[in-house]
N, C-alpha and C positions, 0 to 999 in steps of 0.2 A: 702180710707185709706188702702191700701195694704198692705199686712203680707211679701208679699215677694220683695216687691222694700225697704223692712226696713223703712218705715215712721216712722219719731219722733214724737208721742204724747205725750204731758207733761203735766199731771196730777195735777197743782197746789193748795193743799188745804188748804187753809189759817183757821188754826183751833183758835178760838178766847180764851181767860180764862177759865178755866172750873167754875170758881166764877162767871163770868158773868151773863148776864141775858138770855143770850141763853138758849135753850132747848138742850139735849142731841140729837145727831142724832140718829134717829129710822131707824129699817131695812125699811121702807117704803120711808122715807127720802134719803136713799141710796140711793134704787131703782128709785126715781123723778131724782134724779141726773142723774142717767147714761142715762135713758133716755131721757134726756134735752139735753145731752151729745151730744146727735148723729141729734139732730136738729140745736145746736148751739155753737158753741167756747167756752162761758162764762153761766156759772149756776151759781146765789148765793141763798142763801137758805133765805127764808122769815126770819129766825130769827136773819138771823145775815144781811140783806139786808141797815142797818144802816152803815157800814160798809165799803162798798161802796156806794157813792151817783151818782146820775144819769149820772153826768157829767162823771165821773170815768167811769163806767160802759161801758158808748157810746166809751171813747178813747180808752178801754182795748179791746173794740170788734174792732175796728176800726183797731185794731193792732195786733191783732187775725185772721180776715178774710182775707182769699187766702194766708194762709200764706204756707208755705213748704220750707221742712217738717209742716207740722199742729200742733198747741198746741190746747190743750184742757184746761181749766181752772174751778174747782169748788172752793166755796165756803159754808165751812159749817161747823157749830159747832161741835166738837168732845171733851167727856169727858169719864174718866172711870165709865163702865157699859154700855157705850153707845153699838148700835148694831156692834160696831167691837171695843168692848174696851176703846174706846178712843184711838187708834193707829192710824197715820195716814198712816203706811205703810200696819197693814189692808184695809184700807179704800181701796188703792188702788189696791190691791189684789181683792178686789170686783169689782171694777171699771175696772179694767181687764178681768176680769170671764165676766162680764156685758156686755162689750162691747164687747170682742172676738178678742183682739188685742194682739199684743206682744208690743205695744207700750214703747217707755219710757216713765216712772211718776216721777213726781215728788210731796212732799208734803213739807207740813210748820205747825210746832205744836207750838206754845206757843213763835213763834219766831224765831224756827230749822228748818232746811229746810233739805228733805230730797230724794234723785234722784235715782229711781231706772233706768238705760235706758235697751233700748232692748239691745244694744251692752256696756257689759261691759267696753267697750277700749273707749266710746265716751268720748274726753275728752273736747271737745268744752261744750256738755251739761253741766257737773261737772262742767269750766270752766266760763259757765253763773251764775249761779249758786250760784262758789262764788264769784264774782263780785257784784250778786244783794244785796247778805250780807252782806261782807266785805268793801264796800262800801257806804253803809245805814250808815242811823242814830237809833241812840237807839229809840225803840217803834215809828219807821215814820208809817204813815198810808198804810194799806196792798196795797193799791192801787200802791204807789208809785212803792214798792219794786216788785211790778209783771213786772209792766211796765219797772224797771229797769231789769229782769231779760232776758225780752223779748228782749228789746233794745241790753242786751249784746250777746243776740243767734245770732242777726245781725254784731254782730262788726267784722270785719275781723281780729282784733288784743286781738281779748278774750282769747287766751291763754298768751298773754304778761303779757297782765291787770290783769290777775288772779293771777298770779307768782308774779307781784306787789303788789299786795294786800294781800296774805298770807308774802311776806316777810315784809312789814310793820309792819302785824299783831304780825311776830315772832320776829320781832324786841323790838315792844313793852311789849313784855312778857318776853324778856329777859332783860330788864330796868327794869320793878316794880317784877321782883321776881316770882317765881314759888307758895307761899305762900301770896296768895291777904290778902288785912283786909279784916274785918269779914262784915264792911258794920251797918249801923243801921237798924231799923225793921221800918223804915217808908217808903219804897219803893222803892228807888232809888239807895241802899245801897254805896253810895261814890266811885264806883270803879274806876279805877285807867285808864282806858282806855274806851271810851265811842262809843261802837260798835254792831247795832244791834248783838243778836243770831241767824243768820239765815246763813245757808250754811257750819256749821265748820263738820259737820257731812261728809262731800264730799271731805272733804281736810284730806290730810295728814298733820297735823300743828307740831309746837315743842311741845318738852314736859311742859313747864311751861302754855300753851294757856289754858290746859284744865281749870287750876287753876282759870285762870281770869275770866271766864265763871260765876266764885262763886260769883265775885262782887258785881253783884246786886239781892239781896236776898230779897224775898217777906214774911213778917211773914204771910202766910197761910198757911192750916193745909195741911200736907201729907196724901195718902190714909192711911187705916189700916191696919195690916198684914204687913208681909215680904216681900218688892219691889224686890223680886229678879227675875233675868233674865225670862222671860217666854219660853215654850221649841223651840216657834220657830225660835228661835235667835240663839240657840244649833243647829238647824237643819238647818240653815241658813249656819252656818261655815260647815257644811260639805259635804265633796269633794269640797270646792270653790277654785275660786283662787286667788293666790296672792291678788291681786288687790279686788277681793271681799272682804277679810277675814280684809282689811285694812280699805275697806266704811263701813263694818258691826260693826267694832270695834269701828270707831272713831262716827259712829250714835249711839251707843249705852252708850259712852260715854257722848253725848253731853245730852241723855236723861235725863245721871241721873240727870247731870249736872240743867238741866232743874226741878228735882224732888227735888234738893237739892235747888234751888230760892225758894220753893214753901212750905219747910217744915224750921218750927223756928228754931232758931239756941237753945241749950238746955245750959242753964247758968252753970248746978254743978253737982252734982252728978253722978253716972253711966250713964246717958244720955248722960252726958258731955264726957264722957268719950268713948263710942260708937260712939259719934259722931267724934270725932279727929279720932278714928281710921276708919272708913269709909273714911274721906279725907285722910291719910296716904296711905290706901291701891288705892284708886281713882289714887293719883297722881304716885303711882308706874306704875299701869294699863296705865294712861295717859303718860309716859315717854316713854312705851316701842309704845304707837301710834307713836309718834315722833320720833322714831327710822329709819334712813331708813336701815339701817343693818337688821333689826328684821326677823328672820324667821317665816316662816308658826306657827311651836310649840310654837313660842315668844306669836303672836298674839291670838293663841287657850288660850293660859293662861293665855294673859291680860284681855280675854272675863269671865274666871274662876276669877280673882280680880277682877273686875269688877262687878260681882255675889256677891261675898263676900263683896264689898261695902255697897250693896243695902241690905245686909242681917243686916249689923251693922248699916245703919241707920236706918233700920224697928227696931231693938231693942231702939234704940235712941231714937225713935218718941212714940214707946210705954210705955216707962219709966217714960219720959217728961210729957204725958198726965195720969201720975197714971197707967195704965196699966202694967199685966203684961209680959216680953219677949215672943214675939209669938216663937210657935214651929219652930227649923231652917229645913227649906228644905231639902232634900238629897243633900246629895254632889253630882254630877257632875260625870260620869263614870268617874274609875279614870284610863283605859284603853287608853281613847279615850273621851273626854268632849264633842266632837260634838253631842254624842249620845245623850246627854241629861241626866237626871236624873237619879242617883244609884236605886235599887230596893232589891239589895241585895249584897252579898262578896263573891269572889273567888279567885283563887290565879291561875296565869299564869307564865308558866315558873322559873325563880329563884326569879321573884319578889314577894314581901310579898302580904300578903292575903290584899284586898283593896276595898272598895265599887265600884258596877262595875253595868253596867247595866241587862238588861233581855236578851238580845242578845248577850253580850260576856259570859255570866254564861251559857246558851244554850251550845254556842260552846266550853265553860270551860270543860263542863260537856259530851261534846261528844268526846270530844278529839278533836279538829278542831282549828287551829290558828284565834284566835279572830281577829277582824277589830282592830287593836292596831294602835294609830297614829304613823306615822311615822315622822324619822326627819334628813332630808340627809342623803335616804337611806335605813334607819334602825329603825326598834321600838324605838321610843323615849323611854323609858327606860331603850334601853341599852347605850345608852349616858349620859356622865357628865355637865349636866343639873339644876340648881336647880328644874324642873320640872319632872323629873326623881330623883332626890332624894327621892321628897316629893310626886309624883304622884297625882303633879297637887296640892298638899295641903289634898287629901282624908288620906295622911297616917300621923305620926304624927310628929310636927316637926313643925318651923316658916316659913312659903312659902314668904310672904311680906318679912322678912330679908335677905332670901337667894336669892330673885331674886336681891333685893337691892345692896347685897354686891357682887353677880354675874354681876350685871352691872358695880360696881365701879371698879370691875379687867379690864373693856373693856376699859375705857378713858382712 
C-alpha cells in the first residue's frame, strides 16, 4: 500500500445507535482494529458482529480482496465518551496515525457517511459514496450499503449516477418544501421522502435537502451541555479549500442534522422556542451549503450558524428536561472563525472592539496585522457583507436576519 503510487484506502465505519446494545469503543478496541486492518480487508468488532452475518462478511471480503486501489473496511460501535468521542472522523484520524497511510477514509455514523480521500479532487470516491446512500433504502442492513458502495467504485459511470441521484434528491426537496412536518415520536417520523442518511455530508445538495433530513426524528434523549461545534471543525476550515470548506460544511451539517433525530422535539415553553430558532438559523446555514455562488466567507459563516444552531438546541434540550440554560461557549474569533474559540476582545484597525482569539490579541497587542479572514482579496471586514457588518454575529446585531435578507437581494 504505497504512500506515493496514491493507493485508495477507504475506511468504512459503520457506527451502530449509540442506545444500542453495543459497548462503546475503547482505545484498545481501536487499536484491535487497526491491527486486523493490516492482516485483512474486513474487521468487525465482536459487539456489534450481529450485524453482519457470516454470509455478508465472506461476500464483503470476497469483494475486498485484490482489489486496487484497496479498501479497508471496519466495523465498530462508536458513542460519545467513547475513546475518540464518538466521532467517526476521529476514528479515522487514529486509523490513519495507526496505520501510516495517507489513505482515503471513509466513515458512517448513525446512517452519515462521511469521506475523507487522500486527494481532495477524487471525485469518483465522493461519487461512490453518494450513490451507496442516495440510492439505499431507509435503515437497509449495513451490509447491503457497503457492498453497494464498493459495487459503485467499479461502475465506470459513477459519476453520471451520482449527478442522478443528487438531482432526484433535489428535486424531491423542492416538491415537499424546505420546512418537513415535524414527524411523530414513534420512530419513523412520516417523512415525506424515504431515503437512507448516508453520503449527503459529501454532496453539495440544495438548500431545502438539509430540512428533510429532519423527517425522521427518534424521541431519544440528546447529550448534555451545549452541542456546539468542537475546535477541530474551526481548525478544519482553515486555509482549506474551496472544495474542502464545502465537505466540512455540509458533514457538519448533516451531523447536527443527525443530533436533532435523536433529541425530542419540545412541546411549549422557552424550549419550544429555542428549539424553532435552532432549525431557523440550521436552515439559513443549510441554504448557503446549496449555494453554488457561496464564497469561501459564505461558508466560514454558515460553519459560525451552524455553531449557533447547536448552541440553541443545547438550551432547548436543557429546558425541556427541567434544567437550567448551560453556560453559552465563546463566540468564535470574530477576526477570523477558523481560529476557533474567543479568549478574550480587541479592536483592529476601524473595526469595533470584538471577541477575538489569543493569537490575533498577541498580534493586536504587538502591533502586527492579525491572520484576518479574507474575502476577494481583502479583510473580510472591509467589505459589505452581512458578515462584516455583524463580525461573524460576535458584535451586536441579528446575523440570521441580515444574512437572510442579504441572500434575498441575490435571487
Amino acid at each position: 500500500m504505497s504512500r506515493r503510487l496514491g493507493a485508495l484506502i477507504a475506511a468504512l465505519a459503520l457506527v451502530l445507535p449509540a442506545l444500542g446494545t453495543a459497548t462503546p469503543a475503547q482505545a484498545q478496541d481501536v487499536d484491535t482494529a487497526a491491527n486486523a486492518l493490516r492482516d485483512a480487508p474486513l474487521y468487525v468488532d465482536d459487539a456489534v458482529r450481529s450485524s453482519l452475518d457470516a454470509t455478508e462478511r465472506r461476500t464483503i471480503l470476497r469483494k475486498l480482496r485484490g482489489r486496487r486501489p484497496p479498501v479497508l473496511v471496519v466495523v465498530i460501535p462508536l458513542v460519545p465518551g467513547d475513546a475518540v468521542d464518538g466521532e467517526p472522523r476521529k476514528l479515522l484520524e487514529v486509523l490513519r496515525r495507526r496505520l501510516d497511510t495517507d489513505a482515503t477514509l471513509v466513515a458512517a455514523d448513525n446512517s452519515s457517511l462521511t469521506v475523507e480521500p487522500a486527494d481532495v479532487e477524487d471525485a469518483r470516491t465522493y461519487a461512490a459514496s453518494t450513490v451507496a446512500s442516495l440510492e439505499g433504502e431507509y435503515r437497509e442492513p449495513v451490509a447491503i450499503t457497503i457492498e453497494r458502495f464498493l459495487d459503485a467504485l467499479d461502475d465506470p459511470d459513477v459519476l453520471a449516477r451520482a449527478q442522478r441521484a443528487r438531482d432526484k434528491l433535489s428535486s424531491e426537496a423542492e416538491d415537499s418544501g424546505t420546512t418537513p412536518a415535524r414527524g411523530d415520536e414513534t420512530g419513523d417520523g412520516g417523512g415525506t421522502v424515504p431515503f437512507v442518511l448516508l453520503g449527503v455530508a459529501l454532496v453539495v445538495l440544495a438548500g431545502g435537502v438539509g430540512a428533510l433530513l429532519l423527517a425522521r426524528r427518534r424521541a431519544t434523549p440528546a447529550p448534555d451541555g451545549a452541542p456546539v461545534l468542537p475546535a477541530h471543525v474551526f481548525a478544519a476550515a482553515r486555509n482549506a479549500r474551496h472544495a474542502q470548506l464545502r465537505r466540512t460544511l455540509d458533514d457538519e451539517l448533516v451531523a447536527f442534522a443527525g443530533l436533532l433525530d435523536r433529541t425530542p422535539t419540545p412541546e411549549s415553553g422557552a424550549a419550544a422556542e429555542h428549539w424553532q430558532r435552532a432549525l431557523e438559523i440550521r436552515d439559513v446555514a443549510a441554504a448557503i451549503a446549496g449555494d453554488p455562488d457561496a464564497r469561501d466567507v459564505d461558508l466560514v459563516g454558515a460553519l459560525v450558524l451552524e455553531d449557533a444552531a447547536r448552541a440553541q438546541l443545547g438550551a432547548a434540550t436543557a429546558l425541556d428536561a427541567g434544567r437550567a440554560e448551560p453556560t453559552p461557549a465563546p463566540a468564535p474569533c470574530g477576526l477570523n472563525p477558523t481560529h476557533g474559540r474567543s479568549t478574550t476582545q480587541a479592536r483592529w484597525g476601524g473595526a469595533p472592539r470584538m471577541p477575538v482569539c489569543s493569537a490575533c490579541a498577541k498580534d493586536v497587542a504587538a502591533g502586527r496585522r492579525p491572520d484576518v479572514l479574507e474575502d476577494r482579496g481583502r479583510a473580510y471586514l472591509e467589505q459589505e457583507t452581512p458578515w462584516a457588518a455583524t463580525a461573524f454575529g460576535t458584535l451586536p446585531g441579528d446575523l440570521v436576519g441580515a444574512v437572510r435578507a442579504d441572500r434575498a437581494t441575490r435571487r
